[in-house]
C-alpha positions as CSV (number, residue, x, y, z in Angstrom):
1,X,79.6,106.8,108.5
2,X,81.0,104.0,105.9
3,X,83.9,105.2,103.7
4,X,83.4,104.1,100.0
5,X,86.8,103.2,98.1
6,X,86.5,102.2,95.0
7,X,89.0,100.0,93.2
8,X,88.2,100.3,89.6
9,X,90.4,98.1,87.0
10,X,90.0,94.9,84.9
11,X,93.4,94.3,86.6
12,X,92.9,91.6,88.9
13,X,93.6,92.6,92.4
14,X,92.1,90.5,95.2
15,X,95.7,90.3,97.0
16,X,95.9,94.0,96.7
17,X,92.7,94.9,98.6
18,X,93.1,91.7,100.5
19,X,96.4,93.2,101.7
20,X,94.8,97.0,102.3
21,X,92.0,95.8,104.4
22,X,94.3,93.7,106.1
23,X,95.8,96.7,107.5
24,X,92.8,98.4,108.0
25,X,91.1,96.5,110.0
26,X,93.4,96.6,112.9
27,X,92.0,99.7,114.1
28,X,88.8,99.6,111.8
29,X,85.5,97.5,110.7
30,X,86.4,96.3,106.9
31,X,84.4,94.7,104.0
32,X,85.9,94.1,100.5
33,X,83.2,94.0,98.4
34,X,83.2,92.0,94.7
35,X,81.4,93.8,91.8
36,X,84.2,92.3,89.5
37,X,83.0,90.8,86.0
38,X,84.9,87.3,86.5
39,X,84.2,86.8,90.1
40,X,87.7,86.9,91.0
41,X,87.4,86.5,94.8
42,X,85.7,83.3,94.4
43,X,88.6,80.9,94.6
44,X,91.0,84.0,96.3
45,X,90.3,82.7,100.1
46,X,89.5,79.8,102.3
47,X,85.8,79.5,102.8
48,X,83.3,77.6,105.4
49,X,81.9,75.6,103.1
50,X,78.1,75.9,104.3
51,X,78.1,79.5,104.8
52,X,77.0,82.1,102.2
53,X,76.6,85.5,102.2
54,X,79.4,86.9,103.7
55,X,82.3,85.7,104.8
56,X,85.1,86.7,107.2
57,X,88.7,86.2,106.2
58,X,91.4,87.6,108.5
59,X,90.2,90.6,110.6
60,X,87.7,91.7,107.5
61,X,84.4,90.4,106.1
62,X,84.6,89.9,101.9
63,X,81.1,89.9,100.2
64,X,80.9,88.6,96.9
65,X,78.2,89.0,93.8
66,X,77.7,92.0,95.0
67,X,74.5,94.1,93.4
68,X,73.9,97.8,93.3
69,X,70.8,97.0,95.2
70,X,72.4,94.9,97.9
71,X,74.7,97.5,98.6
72,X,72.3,100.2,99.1
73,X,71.1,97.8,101.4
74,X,74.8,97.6,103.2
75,X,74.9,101.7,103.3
76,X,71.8,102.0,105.0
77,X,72.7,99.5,107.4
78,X,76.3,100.8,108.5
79,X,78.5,98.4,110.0
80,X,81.2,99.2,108.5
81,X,84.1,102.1,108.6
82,X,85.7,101.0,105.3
83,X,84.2,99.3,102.0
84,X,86.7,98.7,99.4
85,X,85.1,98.0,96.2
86,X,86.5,96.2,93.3
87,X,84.4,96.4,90.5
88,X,85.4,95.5,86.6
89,X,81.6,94.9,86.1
90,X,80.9,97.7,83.9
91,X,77.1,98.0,84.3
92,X,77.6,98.1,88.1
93,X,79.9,100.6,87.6
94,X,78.0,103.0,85.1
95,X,75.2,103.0,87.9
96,X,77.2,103.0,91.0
97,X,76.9,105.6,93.9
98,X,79.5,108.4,94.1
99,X,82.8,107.0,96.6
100,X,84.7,109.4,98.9
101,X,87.8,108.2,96.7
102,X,88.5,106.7,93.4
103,X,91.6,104.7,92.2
104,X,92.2,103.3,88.7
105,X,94.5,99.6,89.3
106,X,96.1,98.9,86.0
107,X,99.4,97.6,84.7
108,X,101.0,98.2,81.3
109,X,99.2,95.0,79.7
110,X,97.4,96.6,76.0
111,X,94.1,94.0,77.4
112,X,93.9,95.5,80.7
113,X,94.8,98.9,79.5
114,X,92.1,98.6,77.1
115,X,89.2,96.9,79.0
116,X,89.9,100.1,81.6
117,X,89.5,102.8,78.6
118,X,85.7,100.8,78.6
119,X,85.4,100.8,82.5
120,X,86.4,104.4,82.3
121,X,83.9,105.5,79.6
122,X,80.9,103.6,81.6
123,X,81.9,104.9,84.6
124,X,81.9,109.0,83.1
125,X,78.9,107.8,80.9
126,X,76.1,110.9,81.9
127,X,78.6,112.4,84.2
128,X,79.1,116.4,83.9
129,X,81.6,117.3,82.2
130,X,82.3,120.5,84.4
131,X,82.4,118.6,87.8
132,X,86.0,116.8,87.8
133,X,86.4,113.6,89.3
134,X,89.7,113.2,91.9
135,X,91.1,109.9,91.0
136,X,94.5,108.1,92.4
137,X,96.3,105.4,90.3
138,X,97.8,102.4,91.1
139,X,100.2,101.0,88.6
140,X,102.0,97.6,88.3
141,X,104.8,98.9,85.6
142,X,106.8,96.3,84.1
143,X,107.9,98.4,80.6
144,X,109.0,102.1,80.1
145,X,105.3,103.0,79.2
146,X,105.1,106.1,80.2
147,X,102.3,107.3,82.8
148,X,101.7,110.1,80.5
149,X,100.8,107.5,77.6
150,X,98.2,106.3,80.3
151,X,96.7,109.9,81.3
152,X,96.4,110.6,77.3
153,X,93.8,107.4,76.9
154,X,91.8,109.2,79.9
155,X,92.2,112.9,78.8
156,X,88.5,113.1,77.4
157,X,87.3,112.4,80.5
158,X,86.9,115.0,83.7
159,X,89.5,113.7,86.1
160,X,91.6,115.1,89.0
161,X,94.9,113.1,88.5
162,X,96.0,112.6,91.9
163,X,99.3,110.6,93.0
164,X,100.2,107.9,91.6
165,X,101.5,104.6,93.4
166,X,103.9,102.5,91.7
167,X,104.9,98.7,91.6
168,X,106.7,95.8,90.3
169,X,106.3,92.5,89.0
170,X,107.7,90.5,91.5
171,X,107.9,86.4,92.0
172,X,108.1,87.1,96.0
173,X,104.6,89.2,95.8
174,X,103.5,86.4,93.6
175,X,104.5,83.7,96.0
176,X,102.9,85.8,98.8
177,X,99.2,85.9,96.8
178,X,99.4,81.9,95.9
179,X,100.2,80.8,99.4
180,X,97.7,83.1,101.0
181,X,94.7,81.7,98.6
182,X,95.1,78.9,101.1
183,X,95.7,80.7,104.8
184,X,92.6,82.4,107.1
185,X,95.5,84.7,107.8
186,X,97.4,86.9,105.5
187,X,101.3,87.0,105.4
188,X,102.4,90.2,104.5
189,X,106.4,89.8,105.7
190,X,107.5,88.4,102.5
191,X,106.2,91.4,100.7
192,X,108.5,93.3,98.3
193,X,109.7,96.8,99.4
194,X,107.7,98.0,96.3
195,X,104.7,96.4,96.5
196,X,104.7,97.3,100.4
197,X,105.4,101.0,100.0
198,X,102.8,101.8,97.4
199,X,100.6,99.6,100.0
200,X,101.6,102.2,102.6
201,X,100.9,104.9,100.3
202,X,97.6,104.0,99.5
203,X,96.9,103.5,103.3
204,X,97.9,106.7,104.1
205,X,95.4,108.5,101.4
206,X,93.3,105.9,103.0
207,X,93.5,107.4,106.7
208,X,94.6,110.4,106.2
209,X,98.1,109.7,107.8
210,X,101.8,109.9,107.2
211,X,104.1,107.3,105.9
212,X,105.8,107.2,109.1
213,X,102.6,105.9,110.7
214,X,101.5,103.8,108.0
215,X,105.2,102.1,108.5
216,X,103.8,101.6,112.3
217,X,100.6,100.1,111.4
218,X,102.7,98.3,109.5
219,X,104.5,96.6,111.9
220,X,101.4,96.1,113.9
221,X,100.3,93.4,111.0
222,X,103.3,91.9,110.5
223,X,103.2,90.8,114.2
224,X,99.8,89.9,113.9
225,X,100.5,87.6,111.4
């Protein structure tokens, strides 16, 4: 049966799931799946130009304009073990299907901060307020903005704070995500150590596995590519 990960954020994070199913799929069948309000895998990855629908990149497959009706579609037909979802499309999200697991991607930016208190309150929108919601969060920090200040813009809301992964602007993670807009295959070696442990941590919530083995799978990508 297909695992559900939502990714929910106005954050823009293509090289972040890019990067997760990346890892994934060496052991799994992977699709990253757009429901983001801008489109923002569009112009993330080399495309065959005639082909539509979906496309593979790497090891995974990445479906784009994704619809809550062509997903239903996607569930009933199973191909997958994995579908990470990235959705900033707040409509989508409001009438979305329950996931197995839920992360919020933000950073300290007051636009993205803000456009997530929205997602947030059309996601919970007819929810019970009784039945809490288990939700990691995944956190680009560049200030000493508290995570607390962050859980307080959320506290109305029934959620399950689970961990929290943490990481860093960086200009090599940056240089990573530019030159890999333009590669079939992802380079993950010149990764920072932050960016690749909360990677790893994520993963391992992912697969249920320790961080020793999500250092091996790892490895396994690196040499893949």
């Amino acid at each position: 049966m297909m695992k559900q990960v939502v990714f929910i954020g106005a954050f823009e994070k293509s090289d972040i799931l890019f990067y997760i199913a990346k890892l994934l799929s060496i052991h799994h069948r992977v699709a990253v799946v757009d429901v983001t309000s801008n489109a923002d895998y569009r112009y993330a990855y080399p495309k065959i130009p005639e082909q539509t629908g979906t496309q593979q990149h790497d090891r995974f497959d990445v479906i784009e304009n994704m619809t809550l009706e062509k997903y239903e579609q996607l569930m009933i037909e199973d191909s997958y073990d994995f579908a990470l979802i990235d959705i900033s499309y707040k409509e989508e999200l409001q009438r979305w299907p329950n996931a197995d697991q839920y992360f919020l991607v933000t950073s300290h930016d007051n636009a993205v901060i803000q456009r997530n208190v929205e997602l947030m309150d059309y996601f919970f929108q007819g929810k019970s307020q009784s039945d809490l919601v288990p939700m990691f969060k995944l956190i680009q920090e560049s200030t000493k903005y508290t995570e607390q200040v962050i859980n307080e813009l959320f506290e109305m809301h029934p959620i399950d704070w689970k961990e929290t992964f943490v990481f860093y602007p960086d200009e090599s993670d940056l240089e990573s995500k530019h030159m890999n807009q333009h590669l079939s295959m992802l380079h993950i070696k010149k990764l920072s150590g932050e960016l690749k442990s909360a990677l790893q941590g994520v993963l391992g919530q992912l697969l249920e596995q320790t961080t020793k083995e999500m250092k091996v799978l790892w490895k396994q990508a690196e040499r893949g590519k």
